[in-house]
C-alpha positions as semicolon CSV with decimal commas, in nm:
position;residue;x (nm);y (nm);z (nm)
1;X;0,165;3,216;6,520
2;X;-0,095;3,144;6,227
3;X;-0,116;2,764;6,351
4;X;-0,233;2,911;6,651
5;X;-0,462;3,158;6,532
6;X;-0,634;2,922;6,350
7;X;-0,652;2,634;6,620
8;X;-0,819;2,910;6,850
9;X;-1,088;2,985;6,570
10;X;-1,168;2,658;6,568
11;X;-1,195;2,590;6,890
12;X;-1,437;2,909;6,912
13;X;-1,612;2,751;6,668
14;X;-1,610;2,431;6,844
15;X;-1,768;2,620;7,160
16;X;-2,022;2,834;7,015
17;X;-2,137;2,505;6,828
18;X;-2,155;2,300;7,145
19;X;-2,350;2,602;7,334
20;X;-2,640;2,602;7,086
21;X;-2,627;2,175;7,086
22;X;-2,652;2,231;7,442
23;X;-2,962;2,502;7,361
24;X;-3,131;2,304;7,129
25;X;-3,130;1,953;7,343
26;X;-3,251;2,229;7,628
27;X;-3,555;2,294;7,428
28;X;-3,654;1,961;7,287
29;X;-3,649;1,799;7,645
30;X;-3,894;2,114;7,753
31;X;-4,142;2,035;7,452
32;X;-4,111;1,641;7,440
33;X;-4,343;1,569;7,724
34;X;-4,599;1,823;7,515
35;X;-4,571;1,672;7,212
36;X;-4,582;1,342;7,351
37;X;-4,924;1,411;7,562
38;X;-5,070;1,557;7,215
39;X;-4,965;1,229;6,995
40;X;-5,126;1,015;7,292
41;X;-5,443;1,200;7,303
42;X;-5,475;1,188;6,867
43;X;-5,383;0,781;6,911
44;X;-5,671;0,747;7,141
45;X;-5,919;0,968;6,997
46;X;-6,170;0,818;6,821
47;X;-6,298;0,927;6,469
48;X;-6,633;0,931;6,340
49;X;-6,668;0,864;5,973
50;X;-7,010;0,931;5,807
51;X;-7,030;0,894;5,463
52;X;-7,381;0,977;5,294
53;X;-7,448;0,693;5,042
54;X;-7,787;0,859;4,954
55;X;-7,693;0,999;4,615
56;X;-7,463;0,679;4,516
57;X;-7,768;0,425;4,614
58;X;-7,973;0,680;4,385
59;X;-7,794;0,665;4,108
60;X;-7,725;0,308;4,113
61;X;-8,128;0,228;4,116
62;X;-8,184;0,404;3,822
63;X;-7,872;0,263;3,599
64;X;-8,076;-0,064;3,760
65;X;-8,446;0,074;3,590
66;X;-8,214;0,200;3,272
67;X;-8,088;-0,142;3,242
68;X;-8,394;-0,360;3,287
69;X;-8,579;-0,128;3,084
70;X;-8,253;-0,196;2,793
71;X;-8,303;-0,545;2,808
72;X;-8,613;-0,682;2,666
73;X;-8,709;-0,952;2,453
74;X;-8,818;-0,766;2,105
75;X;-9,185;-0,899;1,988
76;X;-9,075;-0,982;1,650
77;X;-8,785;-1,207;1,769
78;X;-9,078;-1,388;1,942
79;X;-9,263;-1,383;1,702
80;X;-8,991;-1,543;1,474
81;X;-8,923;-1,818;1,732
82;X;-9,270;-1,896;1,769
83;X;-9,301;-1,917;1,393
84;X;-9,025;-2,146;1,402
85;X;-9,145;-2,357;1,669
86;X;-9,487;-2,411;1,454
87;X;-9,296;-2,488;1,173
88;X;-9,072;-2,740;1,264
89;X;-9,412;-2,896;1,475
90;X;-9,575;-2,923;1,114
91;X;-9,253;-3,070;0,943
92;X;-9,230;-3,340;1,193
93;X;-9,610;-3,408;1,194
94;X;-9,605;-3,411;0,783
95;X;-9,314;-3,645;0,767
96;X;-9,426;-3,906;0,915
């Protein structure tokens, strides 16, 4: 009688499982077309991207000015070379 009982749970089980299968496949085939219009109409939508470079371009020009302004020839290492320069004119002109 138990073997039974429990054979007849199982199969009500069984059922009530299958039913809401059934129920659930019902509904997805009722929303598929749906969802499948809205994914075609977002893969052929086209999408405007504007990105303001304003500020960036800004910045950049004066890291450009802070840079050229950094790099600069001191007058006193010019003055050193030129010193130089003389000097080695006046050793070569005295040695001979």
């Amino acid at each position: 009688m138990r073997k039974n009982l429990s054979q007849q749970k199982l199969l009500e089980i069984l059922t009530s499982e299958i039913e809401t299968l059934k129920q659930t496949t019902e509904n997805i085939n009722e929303i598929a077309p749906e969802i499948d219009r809205q994914l075609h109409a977002l893969k052929t939508t086209k999408v405007k991207i504007g990105v303001d470079t304003g500020k960036l371009e800004q910045l950049l020009e004066d890291h450009k000015q802070k840079l050229e302004k950094s790099v600069v020839i001191p007058r006193w290492f010019l003055v050193l070379i030129v010193i130089v320069i003389v000097w080695l004119i006046f050793e070569n002109i005295f040695n001979l």
